[in-house]
MDAnalysis code that builds the backbone (N, CA, C; Angstrom):
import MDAnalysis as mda
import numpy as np

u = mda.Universe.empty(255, n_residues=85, atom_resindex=np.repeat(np.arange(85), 3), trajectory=True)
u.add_TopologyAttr("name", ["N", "CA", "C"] * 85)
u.add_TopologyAttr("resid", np.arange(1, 86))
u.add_TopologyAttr("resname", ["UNK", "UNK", "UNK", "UNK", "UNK", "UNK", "UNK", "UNK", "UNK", "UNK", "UNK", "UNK", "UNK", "UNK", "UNK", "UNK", "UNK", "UNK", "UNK", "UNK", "UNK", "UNK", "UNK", "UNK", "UNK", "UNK", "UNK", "UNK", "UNK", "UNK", "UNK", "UNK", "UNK", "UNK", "UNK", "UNK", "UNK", "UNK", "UNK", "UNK", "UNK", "UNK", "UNK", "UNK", "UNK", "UNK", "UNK", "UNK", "UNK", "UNK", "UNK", "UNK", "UNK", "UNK", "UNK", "UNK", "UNK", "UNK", "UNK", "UNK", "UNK", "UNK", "UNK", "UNK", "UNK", "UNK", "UNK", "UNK", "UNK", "UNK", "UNK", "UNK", "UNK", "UNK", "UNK", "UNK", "UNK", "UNK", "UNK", "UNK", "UNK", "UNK", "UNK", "UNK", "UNK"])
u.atoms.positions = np.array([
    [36.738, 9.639, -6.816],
    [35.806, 9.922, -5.765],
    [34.505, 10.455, -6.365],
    [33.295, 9.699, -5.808],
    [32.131, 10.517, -6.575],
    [31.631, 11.558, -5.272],
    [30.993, 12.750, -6.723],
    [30.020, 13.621, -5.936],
    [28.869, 13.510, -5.316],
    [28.725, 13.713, -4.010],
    [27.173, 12.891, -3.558],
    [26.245, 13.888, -3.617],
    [26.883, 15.327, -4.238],
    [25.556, 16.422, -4.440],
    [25.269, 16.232, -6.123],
    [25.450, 15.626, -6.895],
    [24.592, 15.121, -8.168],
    [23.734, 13.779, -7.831],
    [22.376, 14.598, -7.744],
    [21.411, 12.795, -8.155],
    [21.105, 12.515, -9.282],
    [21.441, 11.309, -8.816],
    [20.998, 10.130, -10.467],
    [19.584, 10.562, -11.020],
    [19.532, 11.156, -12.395],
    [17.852, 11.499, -12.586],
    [17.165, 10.187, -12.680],
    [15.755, 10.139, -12.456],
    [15.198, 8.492, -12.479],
    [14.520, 9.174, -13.323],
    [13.100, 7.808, -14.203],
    [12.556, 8.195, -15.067],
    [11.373, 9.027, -14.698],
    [10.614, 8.875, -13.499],
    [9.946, 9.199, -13.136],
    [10.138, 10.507, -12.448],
    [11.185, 11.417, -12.506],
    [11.384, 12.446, -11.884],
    [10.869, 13.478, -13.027],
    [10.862, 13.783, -14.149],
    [10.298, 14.524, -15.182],
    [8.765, 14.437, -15.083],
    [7.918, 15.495, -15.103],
    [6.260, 15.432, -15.485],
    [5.869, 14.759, -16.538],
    [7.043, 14.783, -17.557],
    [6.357, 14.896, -18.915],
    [6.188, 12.896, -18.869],
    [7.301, 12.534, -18.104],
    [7.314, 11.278, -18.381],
    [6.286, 10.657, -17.423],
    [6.137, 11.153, -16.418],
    [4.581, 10.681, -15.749],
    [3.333, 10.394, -16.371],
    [3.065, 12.279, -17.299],
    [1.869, 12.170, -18.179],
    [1.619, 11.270, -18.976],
    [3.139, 10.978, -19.773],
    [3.250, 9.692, -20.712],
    [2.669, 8.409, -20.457],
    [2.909, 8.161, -19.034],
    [3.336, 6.965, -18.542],
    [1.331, 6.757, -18.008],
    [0.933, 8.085, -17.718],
    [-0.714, 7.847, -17.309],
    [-1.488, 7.692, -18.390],
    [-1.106, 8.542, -19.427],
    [-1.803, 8.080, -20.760],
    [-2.026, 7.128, -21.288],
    [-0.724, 6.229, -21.270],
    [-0.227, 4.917, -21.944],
    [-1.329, 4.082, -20.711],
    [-1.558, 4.155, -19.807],
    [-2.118, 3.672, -18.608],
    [-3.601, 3.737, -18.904],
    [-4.160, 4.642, -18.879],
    [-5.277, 5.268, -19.467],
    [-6.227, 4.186, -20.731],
    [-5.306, 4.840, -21.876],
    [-5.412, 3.956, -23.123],
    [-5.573, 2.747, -22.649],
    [-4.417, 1.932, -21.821],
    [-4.542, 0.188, -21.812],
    [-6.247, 0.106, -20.854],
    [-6.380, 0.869, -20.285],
    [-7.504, 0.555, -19.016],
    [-9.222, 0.734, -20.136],
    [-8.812, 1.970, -20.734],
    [-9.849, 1.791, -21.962],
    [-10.052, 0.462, -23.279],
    [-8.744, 0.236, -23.503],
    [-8.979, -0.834, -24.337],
    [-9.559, -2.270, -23.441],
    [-9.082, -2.829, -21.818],
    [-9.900, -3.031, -21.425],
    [-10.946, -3.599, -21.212],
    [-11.947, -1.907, -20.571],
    [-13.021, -2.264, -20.740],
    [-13.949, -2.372, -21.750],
    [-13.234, -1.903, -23.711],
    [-13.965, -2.364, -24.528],
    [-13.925, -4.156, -24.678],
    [-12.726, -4.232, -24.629],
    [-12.032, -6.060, -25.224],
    [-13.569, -6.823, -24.014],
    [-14.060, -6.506, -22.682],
    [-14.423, -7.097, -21.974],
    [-16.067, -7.545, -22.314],
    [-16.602, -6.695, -23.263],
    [-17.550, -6.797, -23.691],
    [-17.674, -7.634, -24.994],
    [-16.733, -8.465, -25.711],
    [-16.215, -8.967, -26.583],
    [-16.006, -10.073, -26.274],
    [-15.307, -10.428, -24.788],
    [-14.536, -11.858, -24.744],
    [-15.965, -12.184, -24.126],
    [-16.156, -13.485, -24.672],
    [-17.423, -14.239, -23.766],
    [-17.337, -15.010, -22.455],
    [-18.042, -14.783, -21.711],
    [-17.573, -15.050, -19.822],
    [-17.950, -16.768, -19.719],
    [-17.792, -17.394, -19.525],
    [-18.597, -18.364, -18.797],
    [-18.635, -18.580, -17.354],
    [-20.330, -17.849, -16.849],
    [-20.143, -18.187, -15.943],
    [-20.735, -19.102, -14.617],
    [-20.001, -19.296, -13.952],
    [-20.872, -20.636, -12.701],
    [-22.383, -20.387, -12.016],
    [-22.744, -19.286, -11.742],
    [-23.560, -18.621, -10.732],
    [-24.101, -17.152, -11.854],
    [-25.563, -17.723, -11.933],
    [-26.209, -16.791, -12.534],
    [-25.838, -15.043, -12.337],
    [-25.602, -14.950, -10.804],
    [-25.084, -13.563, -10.797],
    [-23.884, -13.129, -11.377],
    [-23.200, -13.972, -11.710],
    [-21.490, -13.662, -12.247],
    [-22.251, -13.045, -14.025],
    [-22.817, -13.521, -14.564],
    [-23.426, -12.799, -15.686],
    [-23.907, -11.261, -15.901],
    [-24.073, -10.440, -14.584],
    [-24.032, -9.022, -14.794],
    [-22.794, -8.405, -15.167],
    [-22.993, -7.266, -15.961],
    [-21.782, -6.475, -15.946],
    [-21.411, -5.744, -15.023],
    [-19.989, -6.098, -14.719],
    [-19.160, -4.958, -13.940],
    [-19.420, -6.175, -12.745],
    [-20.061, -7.008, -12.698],
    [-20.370, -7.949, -11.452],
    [-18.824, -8.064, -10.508],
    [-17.518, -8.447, -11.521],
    [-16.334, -8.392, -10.382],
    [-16.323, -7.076, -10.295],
    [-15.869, -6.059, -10.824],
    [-15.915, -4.838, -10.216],
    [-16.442, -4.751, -8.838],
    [-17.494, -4.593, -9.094],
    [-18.604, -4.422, -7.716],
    [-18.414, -5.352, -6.690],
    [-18.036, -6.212, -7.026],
    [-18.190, -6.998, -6.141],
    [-16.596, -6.781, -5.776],
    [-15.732, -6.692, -5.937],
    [-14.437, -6.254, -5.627],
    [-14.144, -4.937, -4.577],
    [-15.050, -3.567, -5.167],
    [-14.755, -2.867, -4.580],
    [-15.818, -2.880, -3.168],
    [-17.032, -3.516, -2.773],
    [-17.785, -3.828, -1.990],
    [-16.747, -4.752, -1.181],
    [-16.088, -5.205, -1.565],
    [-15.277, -6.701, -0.240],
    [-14.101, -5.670, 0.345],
    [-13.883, -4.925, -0.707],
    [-12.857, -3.405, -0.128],
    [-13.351, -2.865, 1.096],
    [-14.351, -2.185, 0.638],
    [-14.885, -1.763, 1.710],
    [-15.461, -2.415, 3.024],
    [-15.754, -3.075, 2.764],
    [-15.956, -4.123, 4.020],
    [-14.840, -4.464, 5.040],
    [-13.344, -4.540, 3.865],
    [-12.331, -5.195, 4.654],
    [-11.705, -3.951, 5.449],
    [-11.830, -2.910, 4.761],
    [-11.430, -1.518, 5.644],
    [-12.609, -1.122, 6.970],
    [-14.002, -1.599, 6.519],
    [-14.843, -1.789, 7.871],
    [-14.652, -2.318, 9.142],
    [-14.193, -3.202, 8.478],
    [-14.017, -4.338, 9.605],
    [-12.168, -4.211, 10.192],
    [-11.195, -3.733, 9.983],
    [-10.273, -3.321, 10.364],
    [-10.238, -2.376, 11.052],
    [-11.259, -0.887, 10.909],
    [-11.269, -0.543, 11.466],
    [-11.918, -0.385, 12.861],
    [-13.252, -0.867, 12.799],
    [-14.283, -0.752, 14.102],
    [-14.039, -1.853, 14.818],
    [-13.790, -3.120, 13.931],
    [-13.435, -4.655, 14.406],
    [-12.143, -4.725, 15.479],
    [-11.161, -4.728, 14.018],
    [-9.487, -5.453, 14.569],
    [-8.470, -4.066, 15.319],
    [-9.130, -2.764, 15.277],
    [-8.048, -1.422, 15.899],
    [-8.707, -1.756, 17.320],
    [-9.857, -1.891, 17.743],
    [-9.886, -1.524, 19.030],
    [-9.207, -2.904, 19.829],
    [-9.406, -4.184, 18.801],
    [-8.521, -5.448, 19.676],
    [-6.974, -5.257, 19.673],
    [-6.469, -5.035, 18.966],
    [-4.820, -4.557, 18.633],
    [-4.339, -3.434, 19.116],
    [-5.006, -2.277, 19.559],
    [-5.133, -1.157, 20.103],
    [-4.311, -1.054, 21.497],
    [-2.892, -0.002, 21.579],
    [-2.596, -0.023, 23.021],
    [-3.326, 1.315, 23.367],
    [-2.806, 1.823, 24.565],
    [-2.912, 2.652, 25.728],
    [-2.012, 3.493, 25.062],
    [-2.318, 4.913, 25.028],
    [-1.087, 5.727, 24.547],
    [0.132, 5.900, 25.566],
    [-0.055, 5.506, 26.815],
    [1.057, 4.854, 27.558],
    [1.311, 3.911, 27.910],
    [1.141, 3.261, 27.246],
    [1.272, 1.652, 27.578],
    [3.332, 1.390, 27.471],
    [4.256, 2.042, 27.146],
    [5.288, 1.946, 26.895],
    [5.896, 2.812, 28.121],
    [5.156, 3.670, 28.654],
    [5.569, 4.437, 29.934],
    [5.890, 3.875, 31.383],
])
């Protein structure tokens, strides 16, 4: 019969292995954005030639899509707080 008051430790339950795990995270996100300045782009549309151009342009379509979900698509999808009453 097992005990159901011992939990299974996971890896992620320790700090130390988090910190590890953000560092290692960290490092890859730095190497990156050096390698990106290195690999040569080819690209279609003169604007794709700035740096950081997907970035920006990534986190700009973010925001937009959370714009527009909210002021747009909540008030069409939107019930009545009694609508179930």
């Amino acid at each position: 019969m097992k005990d159901n008051s011992v939990e299974k430790k996971r890896l992620f339950d320790k700090p130390r292995n988090v910190k590890k795990f953000l560092l290692g995270f960290y490092i890859l996100l730095a190497l990156l954005i050096v390698a990106d300045f290195f690999i040569p782009e080819h690209a279609n549309f003169p604007w794709e030639e700035y740096p950081a151009f997907y970035a920006a342009f990534g986190f700009t379509a973010f925001v937009v899509m959370i714009i527009v979900a909210k002021y747009i698509l909540r008030p069409l999808i939107k019930r009545k707080e009694d609508y179930y009453d």
